[in-house]
Residue frames as a rotation matrix with the C-alpha (Angstrom) as fourth column:
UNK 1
-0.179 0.650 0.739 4.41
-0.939 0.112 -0.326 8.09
-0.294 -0.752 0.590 6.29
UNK 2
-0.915 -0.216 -0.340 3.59
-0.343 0.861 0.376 4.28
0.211 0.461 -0.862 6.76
UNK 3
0.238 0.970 0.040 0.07
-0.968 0.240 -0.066 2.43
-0.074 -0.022 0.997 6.93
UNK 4
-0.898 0.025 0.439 -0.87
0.003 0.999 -0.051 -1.03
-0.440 -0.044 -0.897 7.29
UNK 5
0.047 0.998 -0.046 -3.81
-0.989 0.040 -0.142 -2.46
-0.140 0.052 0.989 4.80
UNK 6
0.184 0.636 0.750 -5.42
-0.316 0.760 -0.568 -5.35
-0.931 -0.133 0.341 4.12
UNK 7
-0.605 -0.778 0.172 -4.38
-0.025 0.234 0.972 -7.66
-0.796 0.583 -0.161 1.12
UNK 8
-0.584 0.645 0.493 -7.70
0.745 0.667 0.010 -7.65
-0.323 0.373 -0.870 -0.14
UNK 9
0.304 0.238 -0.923 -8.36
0.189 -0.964 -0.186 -3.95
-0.934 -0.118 -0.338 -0.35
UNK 10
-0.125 0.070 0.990 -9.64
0.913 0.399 0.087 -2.71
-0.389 0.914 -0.114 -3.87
UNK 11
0.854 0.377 -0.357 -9.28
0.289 -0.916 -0.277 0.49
-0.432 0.134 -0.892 -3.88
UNK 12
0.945 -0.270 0.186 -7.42
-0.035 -0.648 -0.761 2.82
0.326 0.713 -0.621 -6.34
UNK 13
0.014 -0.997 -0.079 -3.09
1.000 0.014 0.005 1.94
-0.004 -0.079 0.997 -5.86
UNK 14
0.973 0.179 0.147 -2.28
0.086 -0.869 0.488 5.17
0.215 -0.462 -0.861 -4.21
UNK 15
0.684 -0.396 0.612 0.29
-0.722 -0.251 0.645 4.39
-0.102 -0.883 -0.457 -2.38
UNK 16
-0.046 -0.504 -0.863 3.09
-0.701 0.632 -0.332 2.53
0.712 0.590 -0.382 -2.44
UNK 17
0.842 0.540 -0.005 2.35
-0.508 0.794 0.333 -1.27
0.183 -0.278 0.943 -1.45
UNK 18
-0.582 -0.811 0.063 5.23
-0.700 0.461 -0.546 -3.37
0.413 -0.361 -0.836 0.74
UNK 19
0.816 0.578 -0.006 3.44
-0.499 0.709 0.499 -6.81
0.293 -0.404 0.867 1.29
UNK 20
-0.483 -0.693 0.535 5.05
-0.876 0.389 -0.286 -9.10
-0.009 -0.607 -0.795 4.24
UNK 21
0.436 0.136 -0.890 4.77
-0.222 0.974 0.040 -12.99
0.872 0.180 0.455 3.69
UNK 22
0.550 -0.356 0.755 5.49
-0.526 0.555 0.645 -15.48
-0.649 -0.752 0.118 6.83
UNK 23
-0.664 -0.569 -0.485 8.73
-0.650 0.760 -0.001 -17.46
0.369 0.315 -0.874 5.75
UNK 24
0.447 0.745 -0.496 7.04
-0.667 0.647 0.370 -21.13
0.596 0.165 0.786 5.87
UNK 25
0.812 -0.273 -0.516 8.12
0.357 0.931 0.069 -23.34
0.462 -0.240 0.854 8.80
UNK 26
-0.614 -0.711 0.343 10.42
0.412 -0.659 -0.629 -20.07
0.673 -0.245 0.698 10.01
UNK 27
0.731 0.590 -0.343 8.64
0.682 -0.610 0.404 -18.36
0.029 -0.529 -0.848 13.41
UNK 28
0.476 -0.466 -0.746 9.61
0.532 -0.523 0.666 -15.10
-0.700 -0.714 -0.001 13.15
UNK 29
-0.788 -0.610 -0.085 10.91
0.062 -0.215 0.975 -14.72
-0.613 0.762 0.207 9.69
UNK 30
0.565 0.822 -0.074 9.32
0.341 -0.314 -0.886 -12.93
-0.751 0.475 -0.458 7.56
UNK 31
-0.727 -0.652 0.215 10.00
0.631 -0.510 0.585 -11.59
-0.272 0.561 0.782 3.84
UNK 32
0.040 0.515 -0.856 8.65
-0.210 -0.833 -0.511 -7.75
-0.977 0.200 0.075 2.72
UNK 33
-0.803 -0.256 0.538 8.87
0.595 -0.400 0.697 -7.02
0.037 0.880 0.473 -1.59
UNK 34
0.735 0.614 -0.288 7.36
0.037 -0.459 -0.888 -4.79
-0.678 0.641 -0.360 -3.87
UNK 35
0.170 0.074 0.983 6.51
0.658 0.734 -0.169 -5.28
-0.733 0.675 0.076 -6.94
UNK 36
-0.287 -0.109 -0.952 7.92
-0.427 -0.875 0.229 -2.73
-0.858 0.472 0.204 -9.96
UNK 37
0.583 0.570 0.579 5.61
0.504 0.304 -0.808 -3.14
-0.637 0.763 -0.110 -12.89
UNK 38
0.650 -0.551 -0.523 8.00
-0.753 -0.560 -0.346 -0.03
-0.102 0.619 -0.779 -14.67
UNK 39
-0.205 -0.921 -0.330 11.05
-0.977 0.173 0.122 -2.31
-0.056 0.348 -0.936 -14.08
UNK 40
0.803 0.089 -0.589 9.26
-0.157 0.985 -0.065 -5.84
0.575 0.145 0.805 -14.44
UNK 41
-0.617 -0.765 -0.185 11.28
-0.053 0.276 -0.960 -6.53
0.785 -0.582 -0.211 -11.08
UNK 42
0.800 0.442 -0.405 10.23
0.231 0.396 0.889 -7.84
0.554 -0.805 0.215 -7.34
UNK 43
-0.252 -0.748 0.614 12.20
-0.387 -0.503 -0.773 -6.10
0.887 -0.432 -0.163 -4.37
UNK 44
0.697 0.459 -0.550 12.49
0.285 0.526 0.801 -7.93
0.658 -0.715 0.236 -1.29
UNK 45
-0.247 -0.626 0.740 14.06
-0.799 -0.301 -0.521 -8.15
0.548 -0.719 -0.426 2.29
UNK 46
0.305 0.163 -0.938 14.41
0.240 0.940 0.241 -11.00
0.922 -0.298 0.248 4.19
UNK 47
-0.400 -0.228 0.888 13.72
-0.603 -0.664 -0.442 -9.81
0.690 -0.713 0.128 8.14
UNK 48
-0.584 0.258 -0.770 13.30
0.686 0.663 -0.299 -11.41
0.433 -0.703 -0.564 11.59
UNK 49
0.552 0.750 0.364 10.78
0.196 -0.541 0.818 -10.10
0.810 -0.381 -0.445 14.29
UNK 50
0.152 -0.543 -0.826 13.70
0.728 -0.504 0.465 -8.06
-0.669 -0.672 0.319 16.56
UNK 51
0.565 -0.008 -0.825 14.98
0.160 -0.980 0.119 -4.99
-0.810 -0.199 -0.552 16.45
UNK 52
-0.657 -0.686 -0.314 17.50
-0.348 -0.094 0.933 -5.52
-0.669 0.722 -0.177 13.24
UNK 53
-0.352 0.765 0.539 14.41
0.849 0.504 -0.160 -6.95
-0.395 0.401 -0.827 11.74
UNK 54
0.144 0.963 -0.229 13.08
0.854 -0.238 -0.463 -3.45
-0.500 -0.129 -0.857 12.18
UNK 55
0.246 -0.322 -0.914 15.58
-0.407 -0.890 0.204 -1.40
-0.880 0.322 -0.350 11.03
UNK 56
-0.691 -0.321 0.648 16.08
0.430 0.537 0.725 -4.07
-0.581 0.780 -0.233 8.26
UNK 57
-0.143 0.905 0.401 12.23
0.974 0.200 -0.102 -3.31
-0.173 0.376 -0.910 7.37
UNK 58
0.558 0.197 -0.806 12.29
0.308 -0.951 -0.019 0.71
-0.770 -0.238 -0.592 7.67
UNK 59
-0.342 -0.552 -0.760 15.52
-0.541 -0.546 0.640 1.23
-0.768 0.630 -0.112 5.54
UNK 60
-0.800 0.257 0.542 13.98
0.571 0.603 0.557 -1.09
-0.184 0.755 -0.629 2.67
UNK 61
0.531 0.812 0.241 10.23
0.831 -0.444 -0.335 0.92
-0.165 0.378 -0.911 2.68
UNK 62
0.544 0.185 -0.819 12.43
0.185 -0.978 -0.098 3.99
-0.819 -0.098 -0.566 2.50
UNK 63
-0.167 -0.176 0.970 14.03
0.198 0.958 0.208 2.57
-0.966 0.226 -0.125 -0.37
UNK 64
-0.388 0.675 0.628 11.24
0.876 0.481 0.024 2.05
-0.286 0.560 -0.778 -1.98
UNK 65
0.659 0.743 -0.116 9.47
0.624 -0.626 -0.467 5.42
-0.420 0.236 -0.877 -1.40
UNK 66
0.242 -0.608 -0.756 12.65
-0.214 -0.794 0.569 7.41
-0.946 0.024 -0.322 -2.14
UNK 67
-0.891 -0.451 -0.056 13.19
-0.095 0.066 0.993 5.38
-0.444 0.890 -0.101 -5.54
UNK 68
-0.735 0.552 0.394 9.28
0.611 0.287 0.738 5.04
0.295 0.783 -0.548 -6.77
UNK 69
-0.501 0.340 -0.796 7.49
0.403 -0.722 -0.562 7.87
-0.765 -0.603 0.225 -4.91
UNK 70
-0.335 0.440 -0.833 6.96
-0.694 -0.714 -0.097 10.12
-0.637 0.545 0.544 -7.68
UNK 71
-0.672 0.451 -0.587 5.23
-0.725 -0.237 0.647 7.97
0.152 0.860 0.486 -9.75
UNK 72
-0.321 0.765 -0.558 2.39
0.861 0.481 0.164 7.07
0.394 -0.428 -0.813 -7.26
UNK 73
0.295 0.344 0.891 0.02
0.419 -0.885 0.203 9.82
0.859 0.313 -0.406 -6.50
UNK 74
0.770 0.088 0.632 1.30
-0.482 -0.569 0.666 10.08
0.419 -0.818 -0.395 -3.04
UNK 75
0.032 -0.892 -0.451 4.70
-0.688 0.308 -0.657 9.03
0.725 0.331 -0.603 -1.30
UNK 76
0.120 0.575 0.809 3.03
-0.983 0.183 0.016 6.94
-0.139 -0.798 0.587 1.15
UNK 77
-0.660 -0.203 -0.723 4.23
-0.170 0.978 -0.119 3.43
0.732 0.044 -0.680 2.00
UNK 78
0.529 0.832 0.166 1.18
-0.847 0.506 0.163 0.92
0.052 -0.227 0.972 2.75
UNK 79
-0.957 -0.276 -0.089 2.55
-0.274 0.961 -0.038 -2.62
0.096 -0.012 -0.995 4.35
UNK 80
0.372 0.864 -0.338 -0.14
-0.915 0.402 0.020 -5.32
0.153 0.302 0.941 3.26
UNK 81
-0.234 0.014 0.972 -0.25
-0.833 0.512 -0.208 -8.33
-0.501 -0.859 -0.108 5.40
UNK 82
-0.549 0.003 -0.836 -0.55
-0.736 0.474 0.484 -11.69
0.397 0.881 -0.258 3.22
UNK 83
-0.479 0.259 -0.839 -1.59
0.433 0.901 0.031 -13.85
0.763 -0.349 -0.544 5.89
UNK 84
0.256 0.727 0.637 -4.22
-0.389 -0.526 0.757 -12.52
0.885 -0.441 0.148 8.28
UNK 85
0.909 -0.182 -0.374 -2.73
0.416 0.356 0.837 -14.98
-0.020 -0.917 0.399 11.28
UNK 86
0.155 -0.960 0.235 0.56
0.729 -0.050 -0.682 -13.27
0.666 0.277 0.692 10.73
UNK 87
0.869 0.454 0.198 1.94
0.243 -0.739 0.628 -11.24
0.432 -0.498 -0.752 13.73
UNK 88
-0.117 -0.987 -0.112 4.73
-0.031 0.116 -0.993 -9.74
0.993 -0.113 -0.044 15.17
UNK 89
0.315 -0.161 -0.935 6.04
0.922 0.284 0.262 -10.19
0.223 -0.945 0.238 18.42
UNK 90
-0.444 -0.617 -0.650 8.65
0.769 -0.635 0.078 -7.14
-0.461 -0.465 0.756 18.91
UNK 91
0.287 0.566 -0.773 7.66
0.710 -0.667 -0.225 -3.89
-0.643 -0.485 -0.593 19.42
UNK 92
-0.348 -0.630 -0.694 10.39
-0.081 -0.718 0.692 -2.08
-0.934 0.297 0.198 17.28
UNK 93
-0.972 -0.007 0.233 8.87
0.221 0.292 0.931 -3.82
-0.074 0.956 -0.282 14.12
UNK 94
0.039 0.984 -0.174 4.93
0.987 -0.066 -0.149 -3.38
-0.158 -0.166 -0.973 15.10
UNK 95
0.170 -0.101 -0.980 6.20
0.370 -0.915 0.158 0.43
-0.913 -0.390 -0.118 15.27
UNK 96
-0.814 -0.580 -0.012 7.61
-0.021 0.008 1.000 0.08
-0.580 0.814 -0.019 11.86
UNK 97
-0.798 0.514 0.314 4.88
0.565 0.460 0.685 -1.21
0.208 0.724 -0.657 10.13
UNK 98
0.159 0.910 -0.382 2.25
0.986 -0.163 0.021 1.23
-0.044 -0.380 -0.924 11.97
UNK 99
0.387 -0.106 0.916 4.12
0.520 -0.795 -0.312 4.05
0.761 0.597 -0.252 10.89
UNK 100
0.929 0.262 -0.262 4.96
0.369 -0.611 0.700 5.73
0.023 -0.747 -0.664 14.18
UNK 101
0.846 -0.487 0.217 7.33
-0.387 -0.841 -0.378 8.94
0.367 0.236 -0.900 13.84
UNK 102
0.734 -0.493 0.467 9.22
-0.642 -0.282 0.713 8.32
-0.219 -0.823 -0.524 16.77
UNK 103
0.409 -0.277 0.869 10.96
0.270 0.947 0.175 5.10
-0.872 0.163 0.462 15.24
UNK 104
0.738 0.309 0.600 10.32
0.626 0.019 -0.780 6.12
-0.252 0.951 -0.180 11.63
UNK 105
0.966 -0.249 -0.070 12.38
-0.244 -0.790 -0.562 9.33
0.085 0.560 -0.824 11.51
């Protein structure tokens, strides 16, 4: 399951965190990471706002939850917005990031 929070949200790291950054001077381009404190490493994707964007952005959070799941209390991927004016446009990626099954599975 995916979720969308806030970058500013201080509650207890549950979940695993995928924060999305506007590419500067790039509409449309955007890059995801998370951070592994275990492997002192930074995982990224570099994704547009279309449909290859979205499946760019889906197989990367599963990824993530399939390699660092178990050692977060829950296998939940949380995307965390960096920029608060940041938005997508396409529908296939808005689905992505809101978690919805129908896309997701």
């Amino acid at each position: 399951m995916m979720n969308f929070k806030g970058v500013g949200n201080t509650e207890e790291v549950r979940n695993i965190r995928i924060i999305i950054k506007s590419v500067d001077n790039r509409k449309g381009e955007h890059i995801a990471y998370y951070k592994s404190d275990l492997m002192q490493a930074t995982f990224s994707v570099y994704i547009n706002d279309n449909i290859f964007g979205a499946l760019a952005l889906h197989r990367f959070a599963e990824m993530i939850r399939v390699s660092w799941g178990k050692n977060y209390k829950t296998d939940r991927v949380d995307f965390v917005f960096s920029d608060d004016l940041m938005h997508f446009e396409n529908k296939a990626v808005l689905d992505v990031v809101a978690g919805v099954k129908a896309f997701c599975v």
